[in-house]
Short mmCIF file of the C-alpha atoms (twelve columns), coordinates in Angstrom:
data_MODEL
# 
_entry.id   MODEL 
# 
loop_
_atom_site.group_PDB 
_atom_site.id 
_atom_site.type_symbol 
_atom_site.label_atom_id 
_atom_site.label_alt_id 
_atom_site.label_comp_id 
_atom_site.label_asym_id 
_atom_site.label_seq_id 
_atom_site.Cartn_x 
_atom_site.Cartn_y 
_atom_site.Cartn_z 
_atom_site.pdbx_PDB_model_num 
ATOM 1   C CA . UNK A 1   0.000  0.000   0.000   1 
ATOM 2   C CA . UNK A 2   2.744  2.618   0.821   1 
ATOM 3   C CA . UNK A 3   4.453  1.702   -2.527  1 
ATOM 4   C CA . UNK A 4   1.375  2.761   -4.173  1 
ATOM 5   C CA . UNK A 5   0.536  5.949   -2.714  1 
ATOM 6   C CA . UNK A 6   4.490  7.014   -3.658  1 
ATOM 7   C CA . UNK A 7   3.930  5.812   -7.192  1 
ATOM 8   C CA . UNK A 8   0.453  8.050   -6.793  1 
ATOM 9   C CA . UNK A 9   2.411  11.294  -6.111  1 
ATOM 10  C CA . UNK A 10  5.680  10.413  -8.626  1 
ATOM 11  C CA . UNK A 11  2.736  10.118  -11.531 1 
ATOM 12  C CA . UNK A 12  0.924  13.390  -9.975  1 
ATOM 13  C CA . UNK A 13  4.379  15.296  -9.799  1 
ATOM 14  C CA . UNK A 14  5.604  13.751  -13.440 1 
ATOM 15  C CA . UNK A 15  2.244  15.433  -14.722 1 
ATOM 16  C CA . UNK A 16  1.986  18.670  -12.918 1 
ATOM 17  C CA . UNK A 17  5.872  19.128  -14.067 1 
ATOM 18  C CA . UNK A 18  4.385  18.538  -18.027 1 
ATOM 19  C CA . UNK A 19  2.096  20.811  -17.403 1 
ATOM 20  C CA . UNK A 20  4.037  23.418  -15.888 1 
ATOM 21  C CA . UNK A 21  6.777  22.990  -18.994 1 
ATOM 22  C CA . UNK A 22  3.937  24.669  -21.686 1 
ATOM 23  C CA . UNK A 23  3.090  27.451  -19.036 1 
ATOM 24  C CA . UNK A 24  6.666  28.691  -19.183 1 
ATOM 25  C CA . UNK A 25  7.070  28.191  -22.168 1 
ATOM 26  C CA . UNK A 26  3.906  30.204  -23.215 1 
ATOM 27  C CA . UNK A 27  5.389  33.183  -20.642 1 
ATOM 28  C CA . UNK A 28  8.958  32.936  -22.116 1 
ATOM 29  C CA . UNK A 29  7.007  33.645  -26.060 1 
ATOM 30  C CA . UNK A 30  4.956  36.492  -24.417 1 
ATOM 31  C CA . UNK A 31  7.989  37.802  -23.083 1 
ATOM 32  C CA . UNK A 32  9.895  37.868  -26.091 1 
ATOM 33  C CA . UNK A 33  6.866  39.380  -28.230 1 
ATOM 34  C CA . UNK A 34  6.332  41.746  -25.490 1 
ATOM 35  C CA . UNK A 35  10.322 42.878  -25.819 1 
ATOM 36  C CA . UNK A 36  10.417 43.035  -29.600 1 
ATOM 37  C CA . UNK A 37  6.863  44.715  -29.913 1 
ATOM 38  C CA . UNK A 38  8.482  47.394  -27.075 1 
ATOM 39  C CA . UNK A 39  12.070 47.885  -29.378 1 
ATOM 40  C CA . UNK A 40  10.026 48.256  -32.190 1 
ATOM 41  C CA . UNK A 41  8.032  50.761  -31.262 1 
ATOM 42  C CA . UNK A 42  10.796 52.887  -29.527 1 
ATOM 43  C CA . UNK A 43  12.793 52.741  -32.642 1 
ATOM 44  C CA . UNK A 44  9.422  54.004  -34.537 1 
ATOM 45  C CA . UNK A 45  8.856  56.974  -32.281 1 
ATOM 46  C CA . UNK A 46  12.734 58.136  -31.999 1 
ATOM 47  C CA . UNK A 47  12.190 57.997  -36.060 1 
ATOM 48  C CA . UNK A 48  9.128  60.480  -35.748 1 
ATOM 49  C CA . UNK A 49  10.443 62.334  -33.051 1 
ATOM 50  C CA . UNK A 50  14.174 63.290  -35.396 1 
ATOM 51  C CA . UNK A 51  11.747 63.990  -38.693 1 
ATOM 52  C CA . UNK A 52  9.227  66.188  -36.481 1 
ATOM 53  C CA . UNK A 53  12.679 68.028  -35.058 1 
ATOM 54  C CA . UNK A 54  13.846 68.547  -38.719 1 
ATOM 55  C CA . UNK A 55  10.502 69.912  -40.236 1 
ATOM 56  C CA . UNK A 56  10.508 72.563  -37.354 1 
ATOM 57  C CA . UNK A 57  14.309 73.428  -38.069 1 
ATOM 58  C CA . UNK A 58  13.682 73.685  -42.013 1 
ATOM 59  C CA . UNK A 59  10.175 75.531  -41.043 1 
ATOM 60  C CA . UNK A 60  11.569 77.998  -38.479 1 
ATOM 61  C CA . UNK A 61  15.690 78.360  -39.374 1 
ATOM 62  C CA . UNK A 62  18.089 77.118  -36.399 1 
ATOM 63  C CA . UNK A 63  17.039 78.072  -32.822 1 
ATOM 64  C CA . UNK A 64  18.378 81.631  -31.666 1 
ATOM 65  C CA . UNK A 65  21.386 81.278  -29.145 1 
ATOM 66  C CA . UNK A 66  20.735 83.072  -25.843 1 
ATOM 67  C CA . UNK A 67  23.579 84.635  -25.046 1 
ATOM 68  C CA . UNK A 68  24.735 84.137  -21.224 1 
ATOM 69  C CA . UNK A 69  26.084 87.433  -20.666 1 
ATOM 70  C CA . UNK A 70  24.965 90.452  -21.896 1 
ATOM 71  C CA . UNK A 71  26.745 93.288  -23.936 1 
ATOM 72  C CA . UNK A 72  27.002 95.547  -21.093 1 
ATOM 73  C CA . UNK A 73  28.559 94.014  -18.166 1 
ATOM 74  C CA . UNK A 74  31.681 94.152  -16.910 1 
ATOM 75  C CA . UNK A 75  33.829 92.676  -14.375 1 
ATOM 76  C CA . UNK A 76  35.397 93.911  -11.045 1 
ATOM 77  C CA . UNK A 77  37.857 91.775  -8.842  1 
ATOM 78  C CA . UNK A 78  37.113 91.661  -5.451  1 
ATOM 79  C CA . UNK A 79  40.305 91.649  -2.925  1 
ATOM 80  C CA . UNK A 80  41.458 88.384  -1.586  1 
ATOM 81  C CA . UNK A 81  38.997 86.864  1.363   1 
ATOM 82  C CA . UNK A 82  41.342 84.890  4.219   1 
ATOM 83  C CA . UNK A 83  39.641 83.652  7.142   1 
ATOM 84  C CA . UNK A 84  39.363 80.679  9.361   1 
ATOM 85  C CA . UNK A 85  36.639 78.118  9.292   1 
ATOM 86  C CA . UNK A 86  34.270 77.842  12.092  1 
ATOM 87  C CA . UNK A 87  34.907 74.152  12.400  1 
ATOM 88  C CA . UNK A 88  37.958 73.040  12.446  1 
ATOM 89  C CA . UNK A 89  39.397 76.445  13.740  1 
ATOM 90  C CA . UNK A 90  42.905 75.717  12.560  1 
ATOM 91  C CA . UNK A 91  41.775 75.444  9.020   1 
ATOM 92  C CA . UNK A 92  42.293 78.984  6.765   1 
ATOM 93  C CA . UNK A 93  40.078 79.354  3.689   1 
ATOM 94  C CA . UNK A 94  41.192 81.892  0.950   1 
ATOM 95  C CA . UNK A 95  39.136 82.881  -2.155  1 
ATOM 96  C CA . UNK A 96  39.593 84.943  -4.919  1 
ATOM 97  C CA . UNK A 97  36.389 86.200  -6.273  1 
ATOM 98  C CA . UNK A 98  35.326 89.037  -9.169  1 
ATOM 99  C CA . UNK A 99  31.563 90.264  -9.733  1 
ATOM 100 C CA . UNK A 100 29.718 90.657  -13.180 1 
ATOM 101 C CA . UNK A 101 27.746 92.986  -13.116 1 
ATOM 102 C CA . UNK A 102 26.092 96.011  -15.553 1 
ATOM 103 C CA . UNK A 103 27.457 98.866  -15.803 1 
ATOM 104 C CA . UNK A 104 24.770 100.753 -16.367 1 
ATOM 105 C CA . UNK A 105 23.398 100.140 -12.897 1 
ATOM 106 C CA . UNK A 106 26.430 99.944  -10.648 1 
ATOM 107 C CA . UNK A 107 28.667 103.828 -10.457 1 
ATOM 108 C CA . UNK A 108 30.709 102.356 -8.188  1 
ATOM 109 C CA . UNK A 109 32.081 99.136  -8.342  1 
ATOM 110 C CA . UNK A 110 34.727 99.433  -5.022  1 
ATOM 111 C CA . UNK A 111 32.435 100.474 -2.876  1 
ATOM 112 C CA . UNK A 112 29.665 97.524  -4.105  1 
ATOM 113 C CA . UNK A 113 32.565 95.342  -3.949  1 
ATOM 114 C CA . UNK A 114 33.789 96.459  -0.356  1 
ATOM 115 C CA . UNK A 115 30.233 95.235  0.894   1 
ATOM 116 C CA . UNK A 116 29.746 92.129  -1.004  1 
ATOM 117 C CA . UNK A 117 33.270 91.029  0.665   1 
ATOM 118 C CA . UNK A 118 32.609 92.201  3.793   1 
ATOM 119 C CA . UNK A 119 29.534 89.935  3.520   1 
ATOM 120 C CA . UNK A 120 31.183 86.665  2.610   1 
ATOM 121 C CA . UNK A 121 33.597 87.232  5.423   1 
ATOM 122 C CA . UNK A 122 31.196 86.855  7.423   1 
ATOM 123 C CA . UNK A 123 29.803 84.085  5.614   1 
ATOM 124 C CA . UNK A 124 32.611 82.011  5.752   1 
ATOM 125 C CA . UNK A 125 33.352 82.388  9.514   1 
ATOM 126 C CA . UNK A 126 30.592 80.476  9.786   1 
ATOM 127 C CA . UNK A 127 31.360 77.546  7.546   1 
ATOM 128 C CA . UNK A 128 32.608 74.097  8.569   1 
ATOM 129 C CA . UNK A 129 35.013 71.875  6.189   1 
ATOM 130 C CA . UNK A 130 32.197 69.314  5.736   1 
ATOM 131 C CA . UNK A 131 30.175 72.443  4.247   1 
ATOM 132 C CA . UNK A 132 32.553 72.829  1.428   1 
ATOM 133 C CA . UNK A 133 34.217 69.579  0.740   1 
ATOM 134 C CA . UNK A 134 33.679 67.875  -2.542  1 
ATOM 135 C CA . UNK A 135 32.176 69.028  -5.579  1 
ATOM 136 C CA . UNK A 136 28.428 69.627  -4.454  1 
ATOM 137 C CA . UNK A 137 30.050 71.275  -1.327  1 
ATOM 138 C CA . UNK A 138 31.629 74.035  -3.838  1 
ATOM 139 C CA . UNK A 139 28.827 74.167  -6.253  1 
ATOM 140 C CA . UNK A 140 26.397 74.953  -2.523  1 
ATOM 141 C CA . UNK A 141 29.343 77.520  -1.486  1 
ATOM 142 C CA . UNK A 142 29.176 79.264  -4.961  1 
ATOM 143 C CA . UNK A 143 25.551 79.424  -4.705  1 
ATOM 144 C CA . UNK A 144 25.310 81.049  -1.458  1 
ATOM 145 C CA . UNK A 145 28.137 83.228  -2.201  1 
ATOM 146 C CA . UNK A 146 25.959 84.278  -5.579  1 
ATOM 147 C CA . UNK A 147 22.951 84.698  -3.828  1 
ATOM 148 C CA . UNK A 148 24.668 86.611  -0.741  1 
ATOM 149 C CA . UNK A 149 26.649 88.970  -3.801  1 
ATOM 150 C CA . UNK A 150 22.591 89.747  -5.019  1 
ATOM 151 C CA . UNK A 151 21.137 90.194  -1.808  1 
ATOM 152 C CA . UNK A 152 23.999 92.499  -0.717  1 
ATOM 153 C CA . UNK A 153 23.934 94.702  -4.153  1 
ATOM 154 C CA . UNK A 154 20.039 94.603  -4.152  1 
ATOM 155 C CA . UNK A 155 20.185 92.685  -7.443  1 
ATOM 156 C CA . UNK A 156 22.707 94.862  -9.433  1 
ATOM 157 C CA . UNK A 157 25.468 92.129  -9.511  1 
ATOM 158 C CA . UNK A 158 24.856 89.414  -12.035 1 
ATOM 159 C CA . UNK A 159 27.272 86.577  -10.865 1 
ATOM 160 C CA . UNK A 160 29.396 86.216  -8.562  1 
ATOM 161 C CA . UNK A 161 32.638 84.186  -10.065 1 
ATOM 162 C CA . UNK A 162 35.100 82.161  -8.057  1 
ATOM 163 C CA . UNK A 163 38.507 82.816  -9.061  1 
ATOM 164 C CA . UNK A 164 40.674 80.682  -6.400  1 
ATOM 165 C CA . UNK A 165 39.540 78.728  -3.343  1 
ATOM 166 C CA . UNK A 166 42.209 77.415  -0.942  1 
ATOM 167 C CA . UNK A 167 41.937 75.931  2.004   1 
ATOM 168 C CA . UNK A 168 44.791 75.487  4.383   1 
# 
């Protein structure tokens, strides 16, 4: 009697495992259409996307080129910035910086540029080493020092550029 019930379940498992075999296989040909019907499809619309692009170029003439700085601006170096950090205290921090700015709306760029450093020594007092280590620590120092430069000049300064950084 027990050798029958274990040829029972060997012939149950022997035909659930041939019907399992035309599942997969019917998943694994879906799978496939699925992943040519998708490559085909992208390749279509990259097609239509490039002619559509063209037809607007031939249409319209090349796009215009924004320039990034204007005809009228000039630039003004601001004196050398040397202070220590805030955290460690032994470590010095130097920068060279210059301001863009129009000329138009600034009469006096020493006395705008006396302020805007007096501002980012102040700034950078407060700054640890983690703050400014790495590339997105510069890129977040340049951005507060350009936003600090507008803020100070009410706007009239365009960019504030980073000549030298050293810290020591």
């Amino acid at each position: 009697m027990a050798s029958n019930s274990a040829l029972q379940i060997a012939a149950q498992d022997s035909a659930s495992a041939k019907s399992v075999f035309p599942w997969i296989a019917a998943m694994l040909l879906l799978t496939l259409f699925a992943a040519g019907a998708g490559t085909l499809l992208g390749f279509r619309l990259i097609t239509l996307i490039k002619e559509q692009d063209h037809a607007k170029v031939e249409a319209n003439g090349p796009p215009a080129e924004i320039p990034k700085y204007a005809q009228g601006l000039s630039v003004y170096s601001l004196p050398p910035v040397v202070t220590n950090l805030a955290s460690p205290a032994t470590m010095w921090i130097r920068i060279e910086m210059a301001i863009l700015y129009d000329k138009d709306k600034v009469q006096k760029p020493e006395v705008l540029s006396a302020k805007i450093s007096e501002d980012i020594l102040g700034f950078l007092k407060t700054l640890t080493l983690d703050d400014i280590s790495g590339p997105s620590g510069f890129q977040h120092l340049q951005e507060d020092l350009n936003e600090r430069a507008a803020i100070r000049s009410e706007s009239k300064v365009n960019e504030l550029l980073i000549q030298s950084l050293v810290i020591q």
